[in-house]
C-alpha positions as CSV (number, residue, x, y, z in Angstrom):
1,X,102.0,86.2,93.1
2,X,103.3,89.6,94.1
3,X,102.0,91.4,97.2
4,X,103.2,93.6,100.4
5,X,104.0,92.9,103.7
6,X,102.0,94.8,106.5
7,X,105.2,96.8,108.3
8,X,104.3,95.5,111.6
9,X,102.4,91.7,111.5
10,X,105.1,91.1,108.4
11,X,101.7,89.3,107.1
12,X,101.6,89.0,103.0
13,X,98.8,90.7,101.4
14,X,97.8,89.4,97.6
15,X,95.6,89.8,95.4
16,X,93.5,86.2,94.8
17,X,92.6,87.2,90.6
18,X,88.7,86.9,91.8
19,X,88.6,90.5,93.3
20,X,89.9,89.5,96.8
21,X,92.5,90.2,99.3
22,X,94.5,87.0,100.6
23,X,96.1,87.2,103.7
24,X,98.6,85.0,104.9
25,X,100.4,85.2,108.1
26,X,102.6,82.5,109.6
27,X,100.9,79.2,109.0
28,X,97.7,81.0,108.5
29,X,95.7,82.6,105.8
30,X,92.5,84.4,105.5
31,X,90.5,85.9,102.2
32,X,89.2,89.5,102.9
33,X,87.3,92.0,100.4
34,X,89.1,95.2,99.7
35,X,87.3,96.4,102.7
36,X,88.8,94.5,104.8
37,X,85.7,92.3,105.6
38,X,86.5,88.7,106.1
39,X,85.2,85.8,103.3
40,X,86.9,82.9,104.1
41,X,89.9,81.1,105.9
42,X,91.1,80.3,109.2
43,X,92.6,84.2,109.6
44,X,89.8,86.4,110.6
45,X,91.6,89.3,111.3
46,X,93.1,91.8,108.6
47,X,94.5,95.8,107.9
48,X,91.2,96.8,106.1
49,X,93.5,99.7,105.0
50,X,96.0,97.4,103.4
51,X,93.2,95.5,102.0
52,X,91.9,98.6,100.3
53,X,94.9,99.5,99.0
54,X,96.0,95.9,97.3
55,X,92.3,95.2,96.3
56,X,91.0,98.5,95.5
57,X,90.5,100.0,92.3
58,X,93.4,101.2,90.7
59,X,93.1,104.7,89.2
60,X,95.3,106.3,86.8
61,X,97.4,109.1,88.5
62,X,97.1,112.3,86.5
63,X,100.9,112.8,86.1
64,X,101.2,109.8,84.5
65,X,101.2,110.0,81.0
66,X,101.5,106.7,78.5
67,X,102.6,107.5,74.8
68,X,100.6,104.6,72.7
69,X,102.6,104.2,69.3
C-alpha cells in the first residue's frame, strides 16, 4: 500500500480499503478513522490531521480538468 510518513514520528499512515486510517510506527500499529479517533490496535495515539488528510474524502480540485475521449 502507498501512504505518508508523519514529518516528525516518521510513522506510516495508509489507507486500510474499509474507510480507515492504519498507523504503523516502529513495531506498532493502530487503526484510526479519518478523524483521528482510535478503532483498533495496540497504537492509540495518532495525527488526527494526517488521518483526515489520507482517509478523508477526496474532492476534485477545480483546476483540474480531465478530457474523457
Amino acid at each position: 500500500m502507498l501512504g505518508i510518513r508523519h514529518p516528525f514520528s516518521r510513522a506510516l499512515y495508509e489507507q486500510d480499503g474499509h474507510g480507515n486510517v492504519r498507523v504503523t510506527a516502529g513495531d506498532r500499529v493502530g487503526t484510526f478513522t479519518p478523524g483521528g479517533e482510535w478503532v483498533d490496535g495496540e497504537l492509540f495515539e495518532a495525527d488526527p490531521q494526517l488521518c483526515n488528510w489520507v482517509g478523508g474524502p477526496k474532492v476534485a480540485h477545480h483546476r483540474i480538468v480531465v478530457n474523457h475521449p
